[in-house]
N, C-alpha and C positions, 0 to 999 in steps of 0.2 A: 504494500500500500504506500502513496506518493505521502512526503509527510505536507501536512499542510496543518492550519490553526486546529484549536481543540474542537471535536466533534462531540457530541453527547451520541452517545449508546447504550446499550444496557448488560449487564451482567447475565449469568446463567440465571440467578436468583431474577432476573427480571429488573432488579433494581437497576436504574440511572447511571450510569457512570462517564464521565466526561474523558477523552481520549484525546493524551495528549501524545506527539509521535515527531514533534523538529526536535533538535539537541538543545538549542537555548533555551525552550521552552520546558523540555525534560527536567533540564537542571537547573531551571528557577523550580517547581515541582517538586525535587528531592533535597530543596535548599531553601525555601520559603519557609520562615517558620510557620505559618500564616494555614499550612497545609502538613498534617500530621498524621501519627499512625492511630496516636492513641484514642482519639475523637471517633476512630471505627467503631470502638468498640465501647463508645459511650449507653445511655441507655436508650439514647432519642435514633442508635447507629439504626439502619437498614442491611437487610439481609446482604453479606459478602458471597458467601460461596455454601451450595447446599452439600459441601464435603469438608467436616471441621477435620481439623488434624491438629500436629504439635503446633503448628504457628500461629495457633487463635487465642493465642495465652492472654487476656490481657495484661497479666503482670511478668509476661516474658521481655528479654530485651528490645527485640522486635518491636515489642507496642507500645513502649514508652516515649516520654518525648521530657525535652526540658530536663532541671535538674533531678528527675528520676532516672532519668537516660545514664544521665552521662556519670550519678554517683552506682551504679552497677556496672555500667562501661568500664569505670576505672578500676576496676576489680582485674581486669583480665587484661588492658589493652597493650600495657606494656609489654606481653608474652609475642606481642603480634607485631615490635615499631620494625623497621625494614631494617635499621642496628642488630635486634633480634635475633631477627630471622634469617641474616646472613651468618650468624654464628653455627646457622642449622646446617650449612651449604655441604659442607665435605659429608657428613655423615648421611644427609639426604641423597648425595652421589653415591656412597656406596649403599645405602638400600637397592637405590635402582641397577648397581652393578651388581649385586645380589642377585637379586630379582633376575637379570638379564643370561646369567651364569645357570640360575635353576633354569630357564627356561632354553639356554641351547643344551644342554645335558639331556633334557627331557624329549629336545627331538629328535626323532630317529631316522633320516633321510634312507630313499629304497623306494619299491615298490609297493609294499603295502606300510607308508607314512601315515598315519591319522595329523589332522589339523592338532594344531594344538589352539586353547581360546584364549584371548589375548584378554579379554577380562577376565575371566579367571586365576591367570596368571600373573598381570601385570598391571594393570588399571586399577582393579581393585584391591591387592593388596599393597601397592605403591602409596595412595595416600591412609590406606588404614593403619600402616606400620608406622609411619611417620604422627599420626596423630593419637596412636596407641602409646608410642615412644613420648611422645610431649607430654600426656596427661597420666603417663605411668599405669598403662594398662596390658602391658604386656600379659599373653597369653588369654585374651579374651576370645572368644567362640565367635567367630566370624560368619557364622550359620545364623547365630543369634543377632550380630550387629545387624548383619542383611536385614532379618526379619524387621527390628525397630527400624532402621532408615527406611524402605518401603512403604512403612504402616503410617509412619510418621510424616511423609509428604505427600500422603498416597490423597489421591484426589478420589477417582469412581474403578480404582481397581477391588477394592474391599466394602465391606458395608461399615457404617457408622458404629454400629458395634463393634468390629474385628478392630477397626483403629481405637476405640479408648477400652479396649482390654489388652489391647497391644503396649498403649501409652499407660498404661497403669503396671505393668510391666517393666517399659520402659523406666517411669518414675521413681518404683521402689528400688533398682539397680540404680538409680541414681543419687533415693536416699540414703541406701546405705554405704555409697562408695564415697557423699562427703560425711558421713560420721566417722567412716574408718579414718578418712585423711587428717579430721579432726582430731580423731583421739592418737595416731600414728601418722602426723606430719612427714614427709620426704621432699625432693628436691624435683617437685612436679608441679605442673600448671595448675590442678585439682589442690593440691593442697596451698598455693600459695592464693588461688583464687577466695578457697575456705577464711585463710588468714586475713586475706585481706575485707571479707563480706564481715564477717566477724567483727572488725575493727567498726561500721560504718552501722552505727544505731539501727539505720531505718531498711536495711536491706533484711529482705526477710529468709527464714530457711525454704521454703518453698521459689523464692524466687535464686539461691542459692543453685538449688535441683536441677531446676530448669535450666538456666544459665551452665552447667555441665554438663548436661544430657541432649542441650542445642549443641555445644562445640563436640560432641560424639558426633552425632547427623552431620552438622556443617563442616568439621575438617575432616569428613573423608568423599561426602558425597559428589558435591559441587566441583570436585576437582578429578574425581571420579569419571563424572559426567562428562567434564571438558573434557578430560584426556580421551575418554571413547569417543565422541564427537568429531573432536581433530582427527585422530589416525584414520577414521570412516572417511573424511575426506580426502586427507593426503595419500591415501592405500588407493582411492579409486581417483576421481578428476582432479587431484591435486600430485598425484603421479610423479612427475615430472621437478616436484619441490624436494622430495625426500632424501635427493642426494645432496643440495645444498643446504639442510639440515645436520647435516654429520659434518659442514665445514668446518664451524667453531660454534660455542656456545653462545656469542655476542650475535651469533647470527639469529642462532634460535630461537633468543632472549626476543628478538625484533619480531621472528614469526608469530612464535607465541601471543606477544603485545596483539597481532592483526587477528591470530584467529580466538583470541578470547574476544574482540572488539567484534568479529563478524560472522559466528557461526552463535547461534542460540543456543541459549542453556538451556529455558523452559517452553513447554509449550502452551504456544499462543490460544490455543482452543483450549485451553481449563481456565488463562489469568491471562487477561490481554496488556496489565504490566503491573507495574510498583505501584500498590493501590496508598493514597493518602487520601484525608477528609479537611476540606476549609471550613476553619472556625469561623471566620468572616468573609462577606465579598473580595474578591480576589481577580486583580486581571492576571490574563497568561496572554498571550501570543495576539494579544487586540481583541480577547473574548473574556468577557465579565462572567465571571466563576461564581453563582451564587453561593454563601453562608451553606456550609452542610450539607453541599453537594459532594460525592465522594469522585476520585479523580485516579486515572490509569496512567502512571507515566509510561510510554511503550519506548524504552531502553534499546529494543532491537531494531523498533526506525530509527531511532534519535543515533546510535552506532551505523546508520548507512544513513543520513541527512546529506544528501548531494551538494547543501551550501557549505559542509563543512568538510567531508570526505572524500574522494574519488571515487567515480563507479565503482571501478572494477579493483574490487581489493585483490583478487585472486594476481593479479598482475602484477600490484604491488607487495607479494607478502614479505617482503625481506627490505621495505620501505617503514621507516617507523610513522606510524601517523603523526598529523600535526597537531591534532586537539588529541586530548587524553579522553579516552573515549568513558562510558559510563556502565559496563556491565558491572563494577560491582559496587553501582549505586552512586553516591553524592551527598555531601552534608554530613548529620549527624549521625543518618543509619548507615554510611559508608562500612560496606563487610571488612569489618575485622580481619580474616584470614586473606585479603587481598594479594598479600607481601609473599604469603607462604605458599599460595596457589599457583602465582606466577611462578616462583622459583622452580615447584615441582613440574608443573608445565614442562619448563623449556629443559630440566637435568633430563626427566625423561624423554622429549621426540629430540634432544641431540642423541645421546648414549642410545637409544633406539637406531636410529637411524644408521649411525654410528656403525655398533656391531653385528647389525641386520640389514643391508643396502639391498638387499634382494628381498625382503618381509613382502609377502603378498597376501591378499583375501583370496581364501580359496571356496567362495560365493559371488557371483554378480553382487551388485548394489541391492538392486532392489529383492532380494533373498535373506537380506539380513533382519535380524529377529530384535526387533527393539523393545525396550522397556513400554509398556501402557500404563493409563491410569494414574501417574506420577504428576507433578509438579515438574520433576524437569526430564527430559525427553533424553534419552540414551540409549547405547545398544544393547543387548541384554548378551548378549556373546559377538566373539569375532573370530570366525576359525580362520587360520591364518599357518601358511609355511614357507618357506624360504630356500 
């Protein structure tokens, strides 16, 4: 869709939502205080989405806004500054040289090769290790993570029930994982997180929970997701990039930047974008936003806005963009894991690329089996040999 000023449409619930889809108008939208999360979920809110999951918390990080926001922000954010997260770099290279070692071991080239799946192998446990390693959870049941991430952003794959006996599940692993860190502190994100909610009056244990059982979902999913995303493209009509992927990782680094900017994360037919609600009248784009209207910033135009970006990103992927684009977000709800996403991003399709220049889908495109029913749209396997 062409981006043009805000449209009003409606949600699956029916209700209203005004769509907004240029870049500056995006990110006046995720930067306006004026347009927030928490007002969704006021009493006067309108139906958002007839599939609740973990994100409708209103006392999760997600839905706060103001000095709520940012005294539970501070709990964790410095685990995430790009200082950080560069500290992470050599150990996250050799996960993925790990990772890449089990996986030529395990192939068996010949005439009867089975594929081996590249999410099973590598997508997914690439950022689960890493986010296992951070919050000290090594040796968790990766049968079980699947099931909560799933259930947890799961739109119309499950019924209503299945997801809050999933998420009551999910919870209780998460209350007892911050009592243990409380009574048996370590040199983890979960316990410093604990120390630090602990210090701040007003943060509550429940908002504690939550607040560790989102960064379980969010640092493995979402990058999860990218990374299967990407190689779908670059294994099939991006073909042709994969060997100047193994050039250097400065290279990578740039690709990566385009295709987080230009392949979607989530899909468009369950959440047409970043939903916020205006407290008061509000212009966007030369269109008068009334009080209480609730408003979609669509992130996936506003990342292809022709007044700001070049058509054909495919042409430029080893060009860095000129605007820093907005998939993860803008303002105050800027995703936290931004810094650690990229990094894993680009260690993985270099070192891929790298010690696999011949990795092929051993499926056409359109054969490939993708995730349904989600929040964010990915392959559900990728058989793949080389």
């Amino acid at each position: 869709m062409e981006a043009g000023p805000p449209m009003l449409t409606a949600l699956r619930t029916g209700t209203p939502v005004w769509l907004v889809r240029r870049h500056a108008d995006v990110r006046q939208v995720l930067t306006d205080p004026r347009l927030n999360r928490a007002h969704l979920y006021a009493p006067d809110a309108p139906a958002l989405t007839p599939y609740p999951n973990l994100l409708d918390d209103p006392q999760s990080l997600l839905n706060l806004d103001g000095p709520d926001h940012q005294r539970l922000r501070r709990t964790v954010q410095r685990a995430f500054t790009p200082r950080a997260i560069a500290r992470w770099r050599p150990w996250v290279a050799s996960v993925v040289e790990d990772l890449l070692n089990q996986l030529t071991d395990a192939h068996q080239p010949g005439a009867d090769e089975q594929p081996l799946d590249l999410v099973a192998t590598f997508t997914r446990p690439l950022p689960v290790a890493v986010i296992s390693r951070l919050m000290g959870l090594d040796g968790l049941d990766l049968k079980r993570l699947a099931y909560w991430s799933d259930h947890a952003l799961a739109t119309s794959a499950y019924t209503p029930r299945q997801v809050q006996d999933a998420m009551q599940d999910f919870g209780a692993f998460g209350a007892a994982l911050v009592a243990q860190r409380r009574a048996e502190p370590g040199d983890d994100l979960v316990s410093s997180l604990v120390q630090a909610a602990d210090q701040e009056a007003e943060v509550t244990e429940h908002q504690i929970v939550m607040l560790t059982i989102g960064l379980v979902v969010g640092g493995h999913e979402t990058t999860m997701t990218t990374l299967g995303n990407a190689l779908v493209y670059l294994l099939t009509e991006g073909r042709d990039d994969w060997q100047r992927l193994a050039g250097d990782e400065a290279q990578a680094s740039v690709a990566a930047e385009q295709l987080l900017r230009s392949i979607p994360l989530g899909d468009a037919e369950v959440l047409p974008g970043l939903l916020r609600r205006a407290t008061q009248d509000v212009e966007i784009g030369g269109v008068l936003i009334p009080a209480g209207s609730v408003v979609a910033a669509d992130t996936v135009s506003a990342n292809q806005d022709p007044a700001v970006y070049p058509e054909n990103w495919r042409a430029g992927l080893f060009e860095p963009p000129g605007t820093p684009h907005l998939t993860f977000g803008a303002g105050p709800h800027h995703c936290l894991g931004s810094w650690l996403a990229r990094m894993e991003l680009e260690l993985a399709l270099h070192r891929l690329a790298r010690r696999l220049p011949q990795l092929r889908l051993t499926v056409p495109p359109d054969g490939i089996d993708w995730r349904r029913g989600l929040l964010t749209r990915s392959p559900q396997s990728l058989p793949v040999t080389w």
